[in-house]
C-alpha positions in Angstrom: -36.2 30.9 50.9 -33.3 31.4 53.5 -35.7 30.0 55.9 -34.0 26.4 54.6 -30.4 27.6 54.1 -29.0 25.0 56.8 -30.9 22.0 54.3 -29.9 24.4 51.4 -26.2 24.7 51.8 -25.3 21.4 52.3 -27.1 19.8 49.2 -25.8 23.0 46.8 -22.0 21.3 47.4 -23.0 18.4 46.4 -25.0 19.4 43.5 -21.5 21.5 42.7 -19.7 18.3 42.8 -22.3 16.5 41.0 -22.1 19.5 38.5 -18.6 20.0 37.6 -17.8 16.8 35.6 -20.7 17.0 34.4 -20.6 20.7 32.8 -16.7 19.8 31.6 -17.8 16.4 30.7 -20.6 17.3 28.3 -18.8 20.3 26.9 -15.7 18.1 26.0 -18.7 15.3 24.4 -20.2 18.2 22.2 -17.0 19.3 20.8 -17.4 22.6 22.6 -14.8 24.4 24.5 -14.4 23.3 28.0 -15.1 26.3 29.7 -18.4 26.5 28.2 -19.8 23.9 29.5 -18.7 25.7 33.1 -20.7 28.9 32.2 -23.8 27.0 31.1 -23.4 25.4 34.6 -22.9 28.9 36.3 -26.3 30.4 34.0 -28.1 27.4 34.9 -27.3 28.0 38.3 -27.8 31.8 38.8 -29.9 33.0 36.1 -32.4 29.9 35.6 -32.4 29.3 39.3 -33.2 32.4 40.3 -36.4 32.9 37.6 -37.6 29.4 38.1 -40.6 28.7 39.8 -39.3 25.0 40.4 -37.8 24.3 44.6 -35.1 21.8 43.3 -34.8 21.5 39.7 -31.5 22.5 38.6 -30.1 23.6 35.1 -27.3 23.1 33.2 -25.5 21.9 29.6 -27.3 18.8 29.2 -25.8 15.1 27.7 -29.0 14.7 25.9 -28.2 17.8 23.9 -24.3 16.5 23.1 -25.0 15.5 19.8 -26.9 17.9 18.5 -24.5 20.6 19.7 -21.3 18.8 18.0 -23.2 17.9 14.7 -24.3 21.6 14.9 -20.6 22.7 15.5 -19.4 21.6 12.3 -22.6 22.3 10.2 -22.6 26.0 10.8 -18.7 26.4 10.9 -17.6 27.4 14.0 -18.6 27.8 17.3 -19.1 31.2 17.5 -22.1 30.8 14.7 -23.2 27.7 16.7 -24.0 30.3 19.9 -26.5 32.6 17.5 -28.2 29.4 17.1 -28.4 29.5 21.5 -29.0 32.9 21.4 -32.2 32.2 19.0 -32.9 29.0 20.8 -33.5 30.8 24.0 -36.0 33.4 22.3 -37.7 30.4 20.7 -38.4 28.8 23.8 -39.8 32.0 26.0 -41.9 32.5 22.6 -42.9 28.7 24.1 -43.8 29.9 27.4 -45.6 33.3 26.5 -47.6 30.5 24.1 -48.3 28.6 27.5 -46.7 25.6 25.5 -45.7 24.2 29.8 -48.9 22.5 29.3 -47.5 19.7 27.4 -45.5 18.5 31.0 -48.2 17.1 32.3 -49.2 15.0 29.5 -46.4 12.2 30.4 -47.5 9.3 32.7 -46.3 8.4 35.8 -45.2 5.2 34.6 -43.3 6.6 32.1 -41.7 9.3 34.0 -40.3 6.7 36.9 -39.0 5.2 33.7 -37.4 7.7 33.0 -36.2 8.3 36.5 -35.0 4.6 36.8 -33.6 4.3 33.0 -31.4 7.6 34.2 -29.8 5.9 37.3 -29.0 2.9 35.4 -27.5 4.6 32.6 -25.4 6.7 35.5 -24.3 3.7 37.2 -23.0 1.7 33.7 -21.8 5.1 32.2 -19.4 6.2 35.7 -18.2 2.4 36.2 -15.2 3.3 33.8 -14.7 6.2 35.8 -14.4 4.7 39.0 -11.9 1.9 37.9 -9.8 4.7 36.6 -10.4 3.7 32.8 -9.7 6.9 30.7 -13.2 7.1 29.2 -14.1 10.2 27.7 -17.8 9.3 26.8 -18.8 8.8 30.1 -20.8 12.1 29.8 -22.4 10.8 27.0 -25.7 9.2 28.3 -27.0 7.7 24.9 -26.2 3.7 24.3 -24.5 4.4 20.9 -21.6 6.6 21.8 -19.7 9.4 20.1 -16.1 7.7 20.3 -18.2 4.8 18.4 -18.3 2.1 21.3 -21.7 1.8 23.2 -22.3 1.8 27.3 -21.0 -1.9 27.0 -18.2 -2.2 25.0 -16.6 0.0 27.3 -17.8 -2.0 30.6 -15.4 -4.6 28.6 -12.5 -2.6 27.4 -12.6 -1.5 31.6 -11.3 -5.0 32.5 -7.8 -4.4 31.0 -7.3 -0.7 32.1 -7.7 -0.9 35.9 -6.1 2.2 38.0 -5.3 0.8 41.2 -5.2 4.0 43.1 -8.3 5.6 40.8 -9.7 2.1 42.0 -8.8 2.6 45.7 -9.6 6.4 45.9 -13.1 5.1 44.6 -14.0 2.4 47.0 -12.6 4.5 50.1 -14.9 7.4 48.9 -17.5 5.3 48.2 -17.7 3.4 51.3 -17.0 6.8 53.4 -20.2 8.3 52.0 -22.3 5.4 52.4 -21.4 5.1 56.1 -21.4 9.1 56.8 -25.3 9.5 55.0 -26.8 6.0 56.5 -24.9 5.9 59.6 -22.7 9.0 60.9 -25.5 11.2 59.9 -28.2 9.9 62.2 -26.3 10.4 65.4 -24.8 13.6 65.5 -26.3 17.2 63.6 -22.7 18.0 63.1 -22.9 15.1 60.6 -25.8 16.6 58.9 -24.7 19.7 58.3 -21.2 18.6 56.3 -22.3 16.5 53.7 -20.5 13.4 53.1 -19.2 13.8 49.3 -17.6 17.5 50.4 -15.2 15.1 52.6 -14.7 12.5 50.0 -13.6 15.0 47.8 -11.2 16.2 50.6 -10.0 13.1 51.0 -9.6 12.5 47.4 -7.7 15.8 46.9 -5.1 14.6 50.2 -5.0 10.9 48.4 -3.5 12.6 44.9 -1.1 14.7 46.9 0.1 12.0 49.3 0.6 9.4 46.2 2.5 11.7 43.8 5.2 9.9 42.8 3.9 6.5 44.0 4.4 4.2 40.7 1.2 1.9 41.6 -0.9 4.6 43.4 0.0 7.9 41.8 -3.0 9.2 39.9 -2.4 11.3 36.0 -4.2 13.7 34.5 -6.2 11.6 32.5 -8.3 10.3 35.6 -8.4 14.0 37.4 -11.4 17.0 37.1 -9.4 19.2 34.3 -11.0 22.5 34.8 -8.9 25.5 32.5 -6.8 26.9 34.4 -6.0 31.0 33.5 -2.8 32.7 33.9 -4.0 35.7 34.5 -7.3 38.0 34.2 -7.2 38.8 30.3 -6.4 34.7 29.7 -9.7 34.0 31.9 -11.8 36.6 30.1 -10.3 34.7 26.8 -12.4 32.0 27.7 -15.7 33.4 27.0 -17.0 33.3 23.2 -19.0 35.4 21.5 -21.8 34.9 19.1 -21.0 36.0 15.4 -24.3 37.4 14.7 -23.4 37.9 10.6 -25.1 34.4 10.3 -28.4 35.2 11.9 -30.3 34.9 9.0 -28.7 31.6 7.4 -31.5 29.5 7.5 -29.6 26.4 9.3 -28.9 28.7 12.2 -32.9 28.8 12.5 -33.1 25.4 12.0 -30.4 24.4 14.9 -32.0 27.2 16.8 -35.5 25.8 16.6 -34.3 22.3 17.2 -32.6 23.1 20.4 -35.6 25.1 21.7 -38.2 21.7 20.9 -35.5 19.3 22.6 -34.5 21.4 25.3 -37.9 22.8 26.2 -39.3 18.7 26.3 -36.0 17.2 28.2 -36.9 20.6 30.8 -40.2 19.2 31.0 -39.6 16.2 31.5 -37.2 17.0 34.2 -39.6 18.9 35.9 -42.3 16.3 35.5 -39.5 13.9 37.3 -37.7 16.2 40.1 -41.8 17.3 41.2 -42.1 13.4 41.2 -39.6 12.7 43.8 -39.7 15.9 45.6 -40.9 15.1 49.5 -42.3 18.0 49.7 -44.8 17.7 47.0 -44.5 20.8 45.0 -45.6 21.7 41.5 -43.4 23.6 39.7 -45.2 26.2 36.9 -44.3 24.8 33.7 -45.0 27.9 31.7 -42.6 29.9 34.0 -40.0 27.5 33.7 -40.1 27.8 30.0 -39.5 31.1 30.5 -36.6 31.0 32.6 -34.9 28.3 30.4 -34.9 30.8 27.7 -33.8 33.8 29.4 -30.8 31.2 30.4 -30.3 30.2 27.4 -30.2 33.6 25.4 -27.6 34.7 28.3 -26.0 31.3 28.1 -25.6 31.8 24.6 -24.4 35.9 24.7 -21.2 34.8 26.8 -19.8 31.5 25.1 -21.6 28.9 27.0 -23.6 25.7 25.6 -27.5 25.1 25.7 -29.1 24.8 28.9 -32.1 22.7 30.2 -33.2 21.5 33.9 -31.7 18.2 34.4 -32.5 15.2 36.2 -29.1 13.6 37.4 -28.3 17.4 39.6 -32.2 17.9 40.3 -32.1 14.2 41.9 -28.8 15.1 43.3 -30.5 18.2 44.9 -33.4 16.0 46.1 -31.6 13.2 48.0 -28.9 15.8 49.7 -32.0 17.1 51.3 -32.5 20.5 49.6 -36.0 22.1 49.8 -35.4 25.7 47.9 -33.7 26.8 44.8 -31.1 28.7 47.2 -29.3 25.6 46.8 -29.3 25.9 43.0 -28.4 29.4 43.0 -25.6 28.8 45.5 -24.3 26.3 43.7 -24.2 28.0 40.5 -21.9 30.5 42.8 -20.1 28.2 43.6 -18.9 27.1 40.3 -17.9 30.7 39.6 -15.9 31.2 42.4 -14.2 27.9 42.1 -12.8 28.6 38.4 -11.9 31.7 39.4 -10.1 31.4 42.6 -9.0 27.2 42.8 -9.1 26.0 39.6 -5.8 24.4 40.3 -7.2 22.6 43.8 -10.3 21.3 41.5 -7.8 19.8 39.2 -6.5 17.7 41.9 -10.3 15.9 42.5 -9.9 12.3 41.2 -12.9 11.5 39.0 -13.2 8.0 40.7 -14.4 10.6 43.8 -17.0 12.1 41.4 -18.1 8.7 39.8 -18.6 7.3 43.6 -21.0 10.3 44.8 -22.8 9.7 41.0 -22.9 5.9 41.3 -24.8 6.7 44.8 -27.6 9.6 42.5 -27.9 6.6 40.4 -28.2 3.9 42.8 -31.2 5.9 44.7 -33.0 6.5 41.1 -33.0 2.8 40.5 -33.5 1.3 43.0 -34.3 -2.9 42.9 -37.3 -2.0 45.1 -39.2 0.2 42.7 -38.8 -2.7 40.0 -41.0 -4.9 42.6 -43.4 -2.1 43.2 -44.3 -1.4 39.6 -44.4 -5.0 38.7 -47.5 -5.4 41.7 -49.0 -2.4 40.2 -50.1 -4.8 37.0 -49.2 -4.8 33.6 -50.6 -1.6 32.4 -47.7 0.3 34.9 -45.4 -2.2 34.5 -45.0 -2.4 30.8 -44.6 1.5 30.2 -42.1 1.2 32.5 -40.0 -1.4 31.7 -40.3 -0.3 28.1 -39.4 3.5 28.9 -36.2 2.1 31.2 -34.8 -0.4 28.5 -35.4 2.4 26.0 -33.6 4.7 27.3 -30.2 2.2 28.8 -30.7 1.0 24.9 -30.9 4.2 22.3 -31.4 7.6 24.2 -33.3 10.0 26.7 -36.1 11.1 24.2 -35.8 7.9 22.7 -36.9 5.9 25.6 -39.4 8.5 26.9 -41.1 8.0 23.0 -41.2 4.6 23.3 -42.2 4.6 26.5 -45.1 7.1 25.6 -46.1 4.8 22.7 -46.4 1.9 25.2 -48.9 3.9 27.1 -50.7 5.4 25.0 -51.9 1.8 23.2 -52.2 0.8 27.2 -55.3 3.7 27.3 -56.6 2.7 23.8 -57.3 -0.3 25.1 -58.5 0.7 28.2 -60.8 2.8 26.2 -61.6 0.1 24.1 -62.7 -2.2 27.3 -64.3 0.0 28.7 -66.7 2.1 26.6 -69.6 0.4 27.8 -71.4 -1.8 30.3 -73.5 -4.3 28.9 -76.4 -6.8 31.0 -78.2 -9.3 29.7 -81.7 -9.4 31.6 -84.0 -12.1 30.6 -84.7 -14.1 27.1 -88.9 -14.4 27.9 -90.8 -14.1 25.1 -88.3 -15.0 22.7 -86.4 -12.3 23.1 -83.1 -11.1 24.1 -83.4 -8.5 26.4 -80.1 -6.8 26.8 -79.4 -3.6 28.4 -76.5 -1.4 27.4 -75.3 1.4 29.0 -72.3 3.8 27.6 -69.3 5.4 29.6 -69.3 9.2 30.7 -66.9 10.0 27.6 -67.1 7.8 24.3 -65.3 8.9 21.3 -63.8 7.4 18.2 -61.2 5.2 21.0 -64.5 3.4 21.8 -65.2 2.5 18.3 -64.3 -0.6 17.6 -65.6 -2.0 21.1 -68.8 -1.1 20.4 -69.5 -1.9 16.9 -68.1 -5.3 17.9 -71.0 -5.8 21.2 -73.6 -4.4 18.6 -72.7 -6.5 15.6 -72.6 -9.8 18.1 -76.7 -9.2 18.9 -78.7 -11.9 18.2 -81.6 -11.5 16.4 -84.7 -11.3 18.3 -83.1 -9.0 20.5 -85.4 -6.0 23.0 -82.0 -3.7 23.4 -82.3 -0.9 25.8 -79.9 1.5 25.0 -78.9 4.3 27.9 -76.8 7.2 27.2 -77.9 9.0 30.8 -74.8 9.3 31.9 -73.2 9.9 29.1 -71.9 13.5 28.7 -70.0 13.5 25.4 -70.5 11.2 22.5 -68.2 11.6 19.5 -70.0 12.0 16.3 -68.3 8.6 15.2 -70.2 6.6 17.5 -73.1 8.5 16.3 -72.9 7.3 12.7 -72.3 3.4 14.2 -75.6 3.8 16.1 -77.0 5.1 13.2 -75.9 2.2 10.2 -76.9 -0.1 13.8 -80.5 1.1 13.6 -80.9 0.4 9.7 -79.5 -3.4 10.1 -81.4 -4.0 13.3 -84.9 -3.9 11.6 -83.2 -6.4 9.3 -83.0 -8.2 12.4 -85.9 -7.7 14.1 -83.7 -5.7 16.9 -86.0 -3.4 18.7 -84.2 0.0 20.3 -85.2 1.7 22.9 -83.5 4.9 23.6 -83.1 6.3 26.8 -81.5 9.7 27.6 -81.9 12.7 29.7 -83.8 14.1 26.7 -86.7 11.2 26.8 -87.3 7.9 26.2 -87.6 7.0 22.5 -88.7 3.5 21.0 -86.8 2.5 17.4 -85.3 5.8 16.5 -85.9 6.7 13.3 -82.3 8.7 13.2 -79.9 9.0 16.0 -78.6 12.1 14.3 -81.5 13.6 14.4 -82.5 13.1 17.6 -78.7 13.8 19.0 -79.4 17.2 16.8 -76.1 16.5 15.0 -74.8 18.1 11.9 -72.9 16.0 9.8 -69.1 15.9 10.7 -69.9 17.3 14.1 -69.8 16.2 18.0 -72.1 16.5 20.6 -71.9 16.7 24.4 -74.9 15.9 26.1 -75.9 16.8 29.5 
C-alpha cells in the first residue's frame, strides 16, 4: 500500500478538499449538527478505509441520506435517539454482509451505472453553480431535484442571476482556470507539478484572496460564502462537539424502523458506489462487496457511538480519488487524517477557504463524470445502452439518486425481456414439397417463462399442413412454462394436421404423446436438460 504514497498523497488532499463541504454541507441539509457530519467524514476515512477491500472508494455522510436523516431527527425527538437508530443501522448492515447480501452489486448494468456516474456530474455541476457565483445557497449539498428549502436545482440557477458575488465570482474563475491549466498543462512538463496537486494551491490562493480583500466593499468575501468549520475554544468545548447515543429508546419500534431503513439505503447507495468507482478505476480492480458491507457497518456503529451521521461509500470523493490519480486506500485513510487534524489544529485557516474555490475543484469531479463524449459513445452503442442511460441520467438530474438508478433499472430490465422475448428461438423454414410446411425450430440454451410469449406466438402462427421439427439439443434448461405451451401445442396440432418431431439429446421422438412425460416433469416443476 505505501508502494503508491507519491500517487496516494496528492489525490488524499484533494479528496480532503472535496470532502469538507461536503461532510458540513450534508450535515447542515439533514438538520444535524455541523460537526457531525465532520466525524462521519473522519470514520469514513479511517475506520471504513482502513477495513475496505475497495483501492479508491471513499466513505462519508452521504446527500442521498439528507432526508431521511432530518425527517428522522424530528420523528424520534432528538438527535441523540436519532444516533441509536446509526448505531443499529450499522449492526443491520454487517448482519447484511455476514448474509453475503454484496451479491446484489453486481446485479446493476453497466448502462445504468454510467448513468448513474453521468446523472452525478450533472447534478454536481447545476447544484455548485450557486456556489461559484457566490449565491448563499444552503441546498447545494442537497443532490435531489426537489430541495429541502422547497426550490428545486433550477429555481435556484434563476434566483443566482440577481445575487452575484463579484469577488466569490472572481476567486472562482481564477481557481478554476488555475487548475485547469496546472492538471492539463503545468502537470505534463515538470514532476514537481505532479506531485502538488492543483486544487491544494487554489485553495492557497483562495485563503491569500479573502485576506488580501478584507475590507474591499466590492471584493471582500462574508461568512455566508466561506467553509464554516466549528471552531472550539478550548479542549472541553471541542470534546462538546461529540454526541452520544441515548440508548433508553432502543427498543421503540421507529428507532428499528429508521435503523433498518438506513441500513437498506445505505448498504444499496454503497453498492452502487462501488459498482461505479470499480467502473472507472484504471486499474481495473474488483472490490469485495461482502467485505465492504462489512466495513460500512463497523463505520457506521462507530460513526454512530461518537455523534456523527450515517455513512456510505460515495461517488462524487471516490471519483474525486480516481481522477487525482490515487491507486490505494492510503489516500482515503490519509485523508480521513487529514480532516481530524485540520478541525483540531486550523479550524480557523479552513474558515478562510472561499466556497467558490471548493465549487471550482467540484465543477471539474463533475465535468470529468459527464463528459459530452460519453453521451456520443452510448448513443453508437444502440438503443438498448442508450435508453437505460439516458433514462437513469434524467432520473436522477430530475427526482433523486435511488430514484434514477430505479428507473433506470426498470428501463433495462424490459430492454432484456425483450431481448428474451426475441430471441428464444431460431426458426427455418426448409421446403413446402409434398404439401407441407416443413419448418425447423430450434430453442435457445436457456428458455424460461421470459420466452413465453415469443413462442406461443411462432407456434400459434403455423399453418396447417405443417412437418415441424422441433430441437431442444442445445437447450440446457427449459422452464416448466414452456413445457405446458408445448404440451396444449401438441393437442391443437393434430387438430391441425401438425406433425412433431422431437429431437433431443435423449432421442428422437415423432408426435409426442406428452412433453411432460417425456421431459419427466412433475407438475409445477422445471427441468434442466443436458
Amino acid at each position: 500500500m505505501f508502494k503508491t504514497l507519491k500517487n496516494d498523497l496528492p489525490a488524499s488532499v484533494v479528496v480532503f478538499f472535496v470532502a469538507l463541504p461536503l461532510c458540513l454541507g450534508i450535515a447542515l441539509a439533514s438538520g444535524a449538527p455541523l460537526f457531525s457530519g465532520v466525524i462521519a467524514g473522519i470514520i469514513g476515512g479511517i475506520v471504513v478505509g482502513s477495513l475496505s477491500g475497495s483501492k479508491l472508494g471513499v466513505s462519508g455522510p452521504a446527500a442521498g441520506l439528507a432526508a431521511i436523516v432530518l425527517t428522522a431527527i424530528t420523528t424520534l425527538g432528538s438527535y441523540e435517539n436519532f444516533l441509536v437508530a446509526v448505531v443499529l443501522g450499522g449492526i443491520i448492515q454487517i448482519i447484511f454482509g455476514v448474509l453475503k447480501a454484496g451479491v446484489i452489486g453486481y446485479y446493476f448494468p453497466s448502462s445504468v451505472i454510467k448513468g448513474m456516474l453521468t446523472g452525478i456530474g450533472i447534478i454536481i455541476i447545476l447544484k455548485q453553480i450557486p456556489n461559484f457565483f457566490g449565491y448563499d445557497e444552503e441546498s447545494a449539498w442537497d443532490l435531489e431535484f426537489f430541495e429541502i428549502d422547497g426550490g428545486n436545482t433550477f429555481s435556484e440557477l434563476i434566483n443566482l442571476l440577481s445575487n452575484i458575488h463579484p469577488g466569490a465570482l472572481l476567486i472562482g474563475v481564477i481557481s478554476l482556470v488555475l487548475i485547469m491549466v496546472w492538471d492539463n498543462v503545468l502537470s505534463k512538463k515538470a514532476k514537481l507539478f505532479e506531485v502538488i496537486p492543483g486544487p491544494f494551491l487554489a485553495v492557497v490562493g483562495g485563503i491569500i484572496f479573502f485576506t488580501v480583500t478584507q475590507g474591499n466593499e466590492l471584493l471582500s468575501i462574508g461568512p455566508k460564502h466561506m467553509v464554516s468549520v466549528p471552531v472550539p475554544e478550548d479542549l472541553s468545548s471541542f470534546v462538546g462537539q461529540f454526541s452520544f447515543p441515548n440508548f433508553e429508546v432502543v427498543f421503540n419500534h421507529e428507532v428499528w424502523i429508521v435503523a433498518f431503513t438506513i441500513a437498506l439505503v445505505a448498504s444499496i447507495e454503497t453498492l452502487l458506489s462501488v459498482e461505479a468507482s470499480d467502473k472507472i478505476d484504471p486499474d481495473k480492480n474488483v472490490t469485495p462487496t461482502n467485505r465492504e458491507l462489512l466495513a460500512q457497518g463497523a463505520g457506521n456503529i462507530i460513526s454512530g457511538l461518537i455523534g456523527g451521521l450515517p455513512i456510505t461509500q460515495v461517488i462524487v470523493r471516490s471519483s474525486a480519488n480516481v481522477q487525482s490519480g490515487g491507486k490505494s486506500k492510503l489516500s482515503t485513510i490519509i485523508h480521513g487524517f487529514l480532516l481530524l487534524i485540520s478541525v483540531i489544529l486550523i479550524p480557523t485557516l479552513l474558515n478562510m477557504i472561499p466556497l467558490a474555490v471548493l465549487a471550482a475543484v467540484l465543477l471539474l469531479v463533475g465535468y470529468k463524470l459527464a463528459k459530452p463524449s460519453l453521451f456520443k459513445k452510448m448513443y453508437n452503442l444502440g438503443w438498448k445502452q442508450w435508453l437505460p442511460f439516458i433514462v437513469t441520467v434524467v432520473g436522477i438530474v430530475f427526482t433523486d439518486l435511488l430514484s434514477g438508478i430505479g428507473l433506470g433499472m426498470l428501463v433495462g430490465i424490459v430492454v432484456i425481456l425483450l431481448k428474451s422475448y426475441q430471441n428464444s428461438h431460431f426458426l427455418h423454414i426448409e421446403d413446402n414439397s409434398n404439401g407441407k410446411h416443413k419448418i425447423k425450430m430450434e430453442l435457445a440454451e436457456e428458455v424460461t417463462f421470459f420466452n413465453k410469449g415469443a413462442i406461443l406466438k411462432q407456434l400459434d402462427s403455423l399453418p396447417r399442413d405443417t412437418y415441424l421439427e422441433f430441437d431442444v439439443r442445445k437447450t440446457r434448461y427449459l422452464d416448466y412454462d414452456i413445457i405446458e405451451i408445448l404440451e396444449d401445442f401438441a393437442f391443437k396440432a393434430k387438430e391441425r394436421n401438425i406433425d412433431i418431431k422431437l429431437v433431443s439429446k435423449r432421442g428422437v421422438v415423432e408426435n409426442p404423446e406428452s412433453f411432460i412425460e417425456f421431459f419427466q416433469l412433475r407438475p409445477k416443476s422445471d427441468i434442466s436438460l443436458s
